[in-house]
DRENKOLVEX-853845 format. One record per residue (C-alpha): residue in three letters; x, y, z. Coordinates in Angstrom, 2 decimals. Layout:
BEGIN
SITE:r:xx:yy:zz
SITE:ALA:X:Y:Z
...
//
This chain:
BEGIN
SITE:r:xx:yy:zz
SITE:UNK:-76.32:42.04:131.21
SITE:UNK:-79.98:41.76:131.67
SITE:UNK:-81.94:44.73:133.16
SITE:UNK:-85.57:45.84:134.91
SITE:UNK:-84.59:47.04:138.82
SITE:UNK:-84.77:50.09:139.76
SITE:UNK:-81.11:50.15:139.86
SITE:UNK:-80.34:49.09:136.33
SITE:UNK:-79.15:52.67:135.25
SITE:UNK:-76.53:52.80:137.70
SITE:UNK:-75.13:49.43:135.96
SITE:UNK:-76.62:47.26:138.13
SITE:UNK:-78.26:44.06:136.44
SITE:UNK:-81.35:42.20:137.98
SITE:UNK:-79.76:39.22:139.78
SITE:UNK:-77.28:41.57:141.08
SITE:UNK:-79.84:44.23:142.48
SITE:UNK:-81.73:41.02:143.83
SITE:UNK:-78.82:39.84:145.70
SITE:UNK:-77.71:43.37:147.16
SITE:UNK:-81.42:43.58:148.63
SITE:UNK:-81.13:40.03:150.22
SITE:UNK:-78.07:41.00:151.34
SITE:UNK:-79.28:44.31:152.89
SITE:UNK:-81.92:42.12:155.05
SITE:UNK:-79.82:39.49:155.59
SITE:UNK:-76.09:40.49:155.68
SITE:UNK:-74.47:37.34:156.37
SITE:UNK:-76.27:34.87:153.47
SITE:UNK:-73.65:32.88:151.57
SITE:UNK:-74.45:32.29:148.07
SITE:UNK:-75.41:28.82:148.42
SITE:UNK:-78.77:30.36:150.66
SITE:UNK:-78.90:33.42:147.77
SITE:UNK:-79.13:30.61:144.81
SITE:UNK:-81.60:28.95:146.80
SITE:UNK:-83.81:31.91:147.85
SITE:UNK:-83.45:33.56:144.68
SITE:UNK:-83.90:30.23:142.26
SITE:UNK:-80.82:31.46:140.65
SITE:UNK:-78.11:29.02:139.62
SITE:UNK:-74.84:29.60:141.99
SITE:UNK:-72.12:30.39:139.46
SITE:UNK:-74.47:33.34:138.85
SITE:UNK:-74.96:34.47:142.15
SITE:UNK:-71.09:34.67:142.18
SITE:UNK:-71.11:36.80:138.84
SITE:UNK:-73.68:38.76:141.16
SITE:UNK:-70.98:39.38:144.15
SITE:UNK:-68.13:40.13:141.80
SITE:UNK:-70.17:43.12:139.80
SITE:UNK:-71.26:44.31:143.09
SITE:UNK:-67.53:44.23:144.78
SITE:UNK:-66.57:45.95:141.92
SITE:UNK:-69.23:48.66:141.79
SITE:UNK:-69.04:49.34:145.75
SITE:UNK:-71.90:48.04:146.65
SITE:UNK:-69.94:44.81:148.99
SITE:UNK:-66.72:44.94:150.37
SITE:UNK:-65.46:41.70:149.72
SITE:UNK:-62.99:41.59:152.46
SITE:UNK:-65.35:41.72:155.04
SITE:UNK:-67.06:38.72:154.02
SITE:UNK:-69.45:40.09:151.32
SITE:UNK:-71.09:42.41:153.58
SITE:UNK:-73.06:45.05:151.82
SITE:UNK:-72.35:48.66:152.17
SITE:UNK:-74.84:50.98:153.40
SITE:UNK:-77.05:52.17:149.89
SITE:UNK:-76.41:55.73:150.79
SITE:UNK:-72.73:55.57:150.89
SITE:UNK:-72.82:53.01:148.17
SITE:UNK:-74.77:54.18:145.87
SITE:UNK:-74.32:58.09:145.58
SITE:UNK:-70.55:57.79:143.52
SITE:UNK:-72.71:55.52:140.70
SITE:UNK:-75.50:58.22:140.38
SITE:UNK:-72.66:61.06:140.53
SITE:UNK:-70.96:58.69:137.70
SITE:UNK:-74.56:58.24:136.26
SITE:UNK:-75.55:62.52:136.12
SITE:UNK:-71.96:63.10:134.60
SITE:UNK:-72.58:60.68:131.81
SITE:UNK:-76.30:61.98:131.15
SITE:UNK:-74.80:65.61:130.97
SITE:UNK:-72.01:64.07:128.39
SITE:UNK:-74.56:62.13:126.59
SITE:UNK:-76.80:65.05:126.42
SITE:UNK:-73.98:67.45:125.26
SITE:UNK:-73.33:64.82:122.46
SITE:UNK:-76.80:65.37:121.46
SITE:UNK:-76.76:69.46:121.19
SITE:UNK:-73.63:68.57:118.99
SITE:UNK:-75.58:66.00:116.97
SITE:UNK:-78.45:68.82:116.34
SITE:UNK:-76.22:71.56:115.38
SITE:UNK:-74.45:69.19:112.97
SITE:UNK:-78.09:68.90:111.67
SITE:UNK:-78.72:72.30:111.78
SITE:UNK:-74.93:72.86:109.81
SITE:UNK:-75.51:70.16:106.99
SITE:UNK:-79.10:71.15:106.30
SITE:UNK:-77.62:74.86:105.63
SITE:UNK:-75.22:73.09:102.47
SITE:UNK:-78.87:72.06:101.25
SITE:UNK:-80.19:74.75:98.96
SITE:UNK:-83.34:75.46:99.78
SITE:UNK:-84.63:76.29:96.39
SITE:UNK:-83.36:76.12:92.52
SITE:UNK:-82.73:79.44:90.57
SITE:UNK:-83.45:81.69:93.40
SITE:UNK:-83.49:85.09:93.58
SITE:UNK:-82.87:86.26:97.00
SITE:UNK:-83.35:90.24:96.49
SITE:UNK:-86.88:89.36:95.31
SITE:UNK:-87.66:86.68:97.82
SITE:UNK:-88.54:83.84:95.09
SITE:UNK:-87.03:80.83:94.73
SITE:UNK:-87.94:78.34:91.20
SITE:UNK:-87.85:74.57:92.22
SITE:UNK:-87.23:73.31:89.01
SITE:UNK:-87.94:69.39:88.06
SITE:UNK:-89.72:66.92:90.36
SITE:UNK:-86.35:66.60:92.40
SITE:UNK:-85.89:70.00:93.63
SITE:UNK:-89.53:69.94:94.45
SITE:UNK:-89.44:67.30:96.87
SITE:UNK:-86.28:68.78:98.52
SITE:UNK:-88.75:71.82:99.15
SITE:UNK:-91.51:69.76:101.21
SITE:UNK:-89.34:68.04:103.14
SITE:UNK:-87.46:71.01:103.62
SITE:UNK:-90.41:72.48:105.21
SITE:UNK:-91.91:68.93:106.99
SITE:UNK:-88.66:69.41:108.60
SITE:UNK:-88.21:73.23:109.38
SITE:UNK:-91.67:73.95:109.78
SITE:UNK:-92.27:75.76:113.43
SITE:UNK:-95.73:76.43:114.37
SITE:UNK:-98.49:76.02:111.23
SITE:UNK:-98.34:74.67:107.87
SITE:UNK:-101.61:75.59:105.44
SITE:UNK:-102.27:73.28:102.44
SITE:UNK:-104.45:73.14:99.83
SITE:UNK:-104.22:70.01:98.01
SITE:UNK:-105.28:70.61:94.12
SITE:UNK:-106.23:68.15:91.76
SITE:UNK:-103.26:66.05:89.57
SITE:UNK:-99.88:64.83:91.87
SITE:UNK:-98.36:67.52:94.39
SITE:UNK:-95.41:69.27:93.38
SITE:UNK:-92.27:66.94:93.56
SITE:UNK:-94.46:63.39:92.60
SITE:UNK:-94.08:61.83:89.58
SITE:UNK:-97.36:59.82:88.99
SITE:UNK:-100.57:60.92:89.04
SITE:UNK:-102.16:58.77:91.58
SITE:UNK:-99.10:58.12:93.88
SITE:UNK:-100.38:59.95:97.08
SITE:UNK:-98.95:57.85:99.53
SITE:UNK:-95.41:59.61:99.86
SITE:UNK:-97.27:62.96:100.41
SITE:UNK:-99.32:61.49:103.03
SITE:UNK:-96.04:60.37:104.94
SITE:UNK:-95.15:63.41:104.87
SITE:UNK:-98.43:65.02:106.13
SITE:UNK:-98.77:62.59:108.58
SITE:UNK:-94.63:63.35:110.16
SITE:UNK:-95.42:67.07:109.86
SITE:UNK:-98.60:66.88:112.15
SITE:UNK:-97.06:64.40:114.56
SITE:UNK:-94.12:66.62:115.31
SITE:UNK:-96.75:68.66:116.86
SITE:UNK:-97.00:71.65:113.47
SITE:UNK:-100.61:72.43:113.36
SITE:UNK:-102.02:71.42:109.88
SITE:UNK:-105.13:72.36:107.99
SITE:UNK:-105.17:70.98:104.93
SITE:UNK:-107.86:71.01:102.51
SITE:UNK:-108.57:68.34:99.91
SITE:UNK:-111.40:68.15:97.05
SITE:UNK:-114.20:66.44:97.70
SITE:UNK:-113.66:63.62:94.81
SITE:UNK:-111.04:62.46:97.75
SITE:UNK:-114.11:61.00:99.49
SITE:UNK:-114.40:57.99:96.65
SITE:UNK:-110.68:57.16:96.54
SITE:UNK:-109.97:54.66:99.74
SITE:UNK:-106.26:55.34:99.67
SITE:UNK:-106.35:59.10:100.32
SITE:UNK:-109.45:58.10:102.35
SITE:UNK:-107.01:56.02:104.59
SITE:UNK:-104.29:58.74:104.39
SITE:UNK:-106.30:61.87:105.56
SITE:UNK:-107.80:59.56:109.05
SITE:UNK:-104.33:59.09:109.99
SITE:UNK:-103.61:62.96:109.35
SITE:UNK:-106.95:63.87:111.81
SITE:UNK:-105.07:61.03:114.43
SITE:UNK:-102.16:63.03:114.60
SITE:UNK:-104.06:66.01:115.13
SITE:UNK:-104.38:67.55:111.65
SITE:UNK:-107.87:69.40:110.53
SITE:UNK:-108.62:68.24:107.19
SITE:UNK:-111.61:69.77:104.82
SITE:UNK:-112.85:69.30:101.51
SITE:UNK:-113.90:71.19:98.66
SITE:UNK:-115.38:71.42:95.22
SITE:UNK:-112.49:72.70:93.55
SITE:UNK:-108.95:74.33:93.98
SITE:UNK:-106.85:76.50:92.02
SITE:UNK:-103.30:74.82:92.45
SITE:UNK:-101.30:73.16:95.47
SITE:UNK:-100.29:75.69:97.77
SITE:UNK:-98.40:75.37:101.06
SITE:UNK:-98.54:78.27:103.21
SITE:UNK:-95.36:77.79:105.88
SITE:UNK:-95.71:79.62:109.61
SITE:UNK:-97.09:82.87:107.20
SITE:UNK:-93.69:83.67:106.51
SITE:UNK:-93.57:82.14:102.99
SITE:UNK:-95.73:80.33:100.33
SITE:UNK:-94.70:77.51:98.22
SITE:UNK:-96.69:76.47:95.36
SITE:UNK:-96.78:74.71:91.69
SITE:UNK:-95.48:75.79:89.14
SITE:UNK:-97.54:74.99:86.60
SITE:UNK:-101.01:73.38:87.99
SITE:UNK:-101.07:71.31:84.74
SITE:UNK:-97.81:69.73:84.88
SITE:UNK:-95.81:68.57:88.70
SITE:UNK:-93.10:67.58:86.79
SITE:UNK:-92.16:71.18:86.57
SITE:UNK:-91.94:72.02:90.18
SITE:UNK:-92.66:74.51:92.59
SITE:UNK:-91.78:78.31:93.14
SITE:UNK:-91.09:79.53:96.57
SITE:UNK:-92.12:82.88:97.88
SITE:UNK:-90.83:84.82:101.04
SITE:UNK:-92.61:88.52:99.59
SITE:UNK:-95.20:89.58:102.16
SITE:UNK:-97.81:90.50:99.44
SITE:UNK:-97.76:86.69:97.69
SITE:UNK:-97.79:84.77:101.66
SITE:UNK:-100.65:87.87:102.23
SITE:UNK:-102.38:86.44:99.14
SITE:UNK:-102.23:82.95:100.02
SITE:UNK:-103.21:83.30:103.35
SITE:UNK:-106.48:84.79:102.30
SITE:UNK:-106.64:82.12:99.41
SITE:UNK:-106.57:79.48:102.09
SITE:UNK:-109.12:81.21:104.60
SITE:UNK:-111.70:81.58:102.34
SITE:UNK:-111.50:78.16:100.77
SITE:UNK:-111.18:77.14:104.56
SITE:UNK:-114.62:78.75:105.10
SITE:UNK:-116.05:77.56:102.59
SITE:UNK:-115.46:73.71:102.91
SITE:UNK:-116.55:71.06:105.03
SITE:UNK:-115.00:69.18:107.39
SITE:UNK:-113.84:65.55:106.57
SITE:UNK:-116.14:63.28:107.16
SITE:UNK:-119.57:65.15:106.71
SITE:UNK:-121.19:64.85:103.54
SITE:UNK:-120.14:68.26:101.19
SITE:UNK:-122.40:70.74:101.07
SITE:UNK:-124.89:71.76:98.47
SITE:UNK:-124.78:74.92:96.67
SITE:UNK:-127.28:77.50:98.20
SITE:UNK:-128.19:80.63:96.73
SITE:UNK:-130.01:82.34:99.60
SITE:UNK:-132.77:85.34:98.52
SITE:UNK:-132.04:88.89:99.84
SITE:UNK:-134.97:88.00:102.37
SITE:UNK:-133.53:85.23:103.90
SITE:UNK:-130.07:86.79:103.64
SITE:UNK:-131.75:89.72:106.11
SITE:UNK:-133.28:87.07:108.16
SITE:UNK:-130.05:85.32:108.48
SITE:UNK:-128.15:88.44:109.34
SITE:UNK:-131.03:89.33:111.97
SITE:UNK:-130.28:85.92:113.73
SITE:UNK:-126.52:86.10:113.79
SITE:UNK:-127.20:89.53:115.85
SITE:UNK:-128.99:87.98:118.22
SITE:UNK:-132.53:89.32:117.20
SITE:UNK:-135.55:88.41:118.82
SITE:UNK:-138.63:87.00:117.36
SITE:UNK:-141.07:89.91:117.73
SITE:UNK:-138.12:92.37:116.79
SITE:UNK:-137.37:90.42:113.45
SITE:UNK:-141.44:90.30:112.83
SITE:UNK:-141.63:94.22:113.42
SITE:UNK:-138.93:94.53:110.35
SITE:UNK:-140.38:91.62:108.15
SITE:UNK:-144.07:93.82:109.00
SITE:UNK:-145.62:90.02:109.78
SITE:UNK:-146.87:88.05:113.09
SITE:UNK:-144.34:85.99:115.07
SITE:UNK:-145.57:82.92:114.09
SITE:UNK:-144.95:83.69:110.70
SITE:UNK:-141.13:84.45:111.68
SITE:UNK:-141.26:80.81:113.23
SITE:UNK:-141.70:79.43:110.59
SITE:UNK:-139.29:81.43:108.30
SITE:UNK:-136.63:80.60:111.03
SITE:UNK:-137.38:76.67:110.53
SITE:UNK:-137.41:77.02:106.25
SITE:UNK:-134.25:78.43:106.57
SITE:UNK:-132.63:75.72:109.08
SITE:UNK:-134.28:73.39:106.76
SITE:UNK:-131.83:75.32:103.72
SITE:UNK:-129.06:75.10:105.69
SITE:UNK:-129.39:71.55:107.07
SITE:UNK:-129.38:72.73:110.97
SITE:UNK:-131.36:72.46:114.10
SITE:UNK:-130.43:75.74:116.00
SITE:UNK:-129.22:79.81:115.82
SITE:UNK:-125.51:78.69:116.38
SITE:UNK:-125.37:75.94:113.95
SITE:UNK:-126.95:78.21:111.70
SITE:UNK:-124.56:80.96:112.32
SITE:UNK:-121.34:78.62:111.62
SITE:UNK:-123.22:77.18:108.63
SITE:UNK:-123.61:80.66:107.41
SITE:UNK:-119.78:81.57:108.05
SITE:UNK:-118.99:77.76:106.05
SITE:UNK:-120.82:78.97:102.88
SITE:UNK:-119.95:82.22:102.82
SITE:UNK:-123.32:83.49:102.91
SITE:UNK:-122.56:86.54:105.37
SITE:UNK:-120.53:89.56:104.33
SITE:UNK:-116.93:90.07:106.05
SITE:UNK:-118.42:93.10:108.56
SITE:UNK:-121.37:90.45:109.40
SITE:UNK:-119.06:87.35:110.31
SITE:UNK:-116.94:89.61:112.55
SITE:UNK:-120.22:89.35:114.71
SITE:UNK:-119.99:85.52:115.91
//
């Protein structure tokens, strides 16, 4: 049966729907006039008359004649609603079934429930615990991506599975950040990998260097290596509030300190205690003439501090300079609380 009308859902194929609204205009055409009109072959336009007798839509012993759509058509989309409600209850079963199996799947290896840890030993177990969370994972999933194969891969340079998995996560609509090192920028493959991450929405970053891989899951638990120097060992899993408290600061500091994919990384800046005031003086709004008052020098002088230090941090303006100042960490916690 081929389909396209508008009343294909109701089981009505396109030759028949085409012959039910030629019919409608013209109630008495015989098929010869339908194959004709239509450029259909007649044995079809028969096949037509017989799936519309038997849906309601003609009553064949009055010739053919069609039957009014709204008495004719309201028992199929009764039929139709009853069937979408089955279909859909089918569907809730089909979940919780999901929902069932995935609870015979044990989350983690050598747990310890009355401690909140679980040990994923061996590359096997660890790869059970990503897509574990890929799949369970509500609203935000934090990553830092170390150096050496994530947790769960067995060769070094095999990134591509992880990537899947990235990429699934962030098109189920999870937010992601996920921050990478910056050698990432000279391998084309993870290249490749984190641009289709940023299509599905992710944030991706890099930076100089990481500790481990760590995957902080909706800040209600933290899963990372085992042993940084070794992925063959797996992955620990921890639901105590001080470890995900841990790793969520882990991950917003590296977060502020690294740049955004696709910008060059930043250099290291020390800045002097000068600047530093200077800096804090813009990022509180200051005004020229107030900032030379408390550097004791002329405005134009202050001008020109303003523009070494935009220079420094590789800006044009006092709110790229504040958010360049937040990225490098070169504002105390009190003092960022301020943009």
């Amino acid at each position: 049966m081929t389909g396209g009308g508008v009343l294909s859902g109701l089981g009505v194929d396109d030759i028949a729907e085409r012959v039910y609204r030629s019919l409608l205009a013209c109630p008495s055409a015989a098929p010869p006039d339908l194959a004709r009109t239509l450029g259909v072959a007649e044995p079809r336009i028969h096949e037509a008359f017989a799936l519309l007798d038997e849906l309601g839509l003609v009553r064949k012993t009055a010739g053919n004649r069609p039957v009014h759509p709204s008495i004719a058509l309201a028992p199929l989309v009764s039929k139709a609603r009853t069937a979408l409600v089955a279909e859909r209850h089918r569907v809730e079963l089909a979940e919780a079934g999901i929902a069932e199996l995935a609870a015979l799947v044990p989350p983690t290896s050598g747990s310890d429930d009355t401690v909140g840890i679980g040990i994923n030993r061996g590359t096997a177990a660890a790869w059970a615990c990503l897509e574990h969370v890929v799949a369970t994972a509500r609203s935000e999933v934090r990553v830092l991506a170390a150096a050496g194969p994530a947790p769960g891969v067995d060769h070094r340079d095999d990134y591509a599975a992880v990537m899947d998995l990235a990429v699934r996560l962030a098109s189920r609509g999870v937010e992601l950040r996920l921050v990478l090192l910056d050698s990432v920028r000279l391998a084309p493959r993870i290249v490749e990998g984190a641009h289709r991450m940023l299509a599905e929405g992710a944030r991706v970053r890099t930076v100089a260097t990481l500790p481990a891989w760590l995957f902080l899951v909706d800040d209600e638990y933290v899963v990372t290596a085992f042993d940084p120097a070794d992925s063959s060992r797996g992955s620990v899993t921890q639901r105590t509030p001080g470890a995900v408290a841990l790793a969520a600061e882990l991950f917003t500091r590296t977060w502020r300190e690294s740049t955004p994919f696709g910008e060059s990384p930043l250099p290291d800046v020390e800045l002097s205690e000068a600047r530093r005031r200077l800096l804090a003086m813009i990022v509180n709004g200051s005004k020229d003439d107030t900032i030379a008052r408390q550097f004791s020098v002329s405005t134009r002088t202050v001008r020109r501090m303003i523009a070494e230090l935009y220079d420094v941090a590789g800006v044009s303006g006092r709110i790229q300079l504040a958010f360049r100042a937040a990225q490098r960490g070169w504002l105390s916690e009190s003092e960022l609380d301020r943009l």
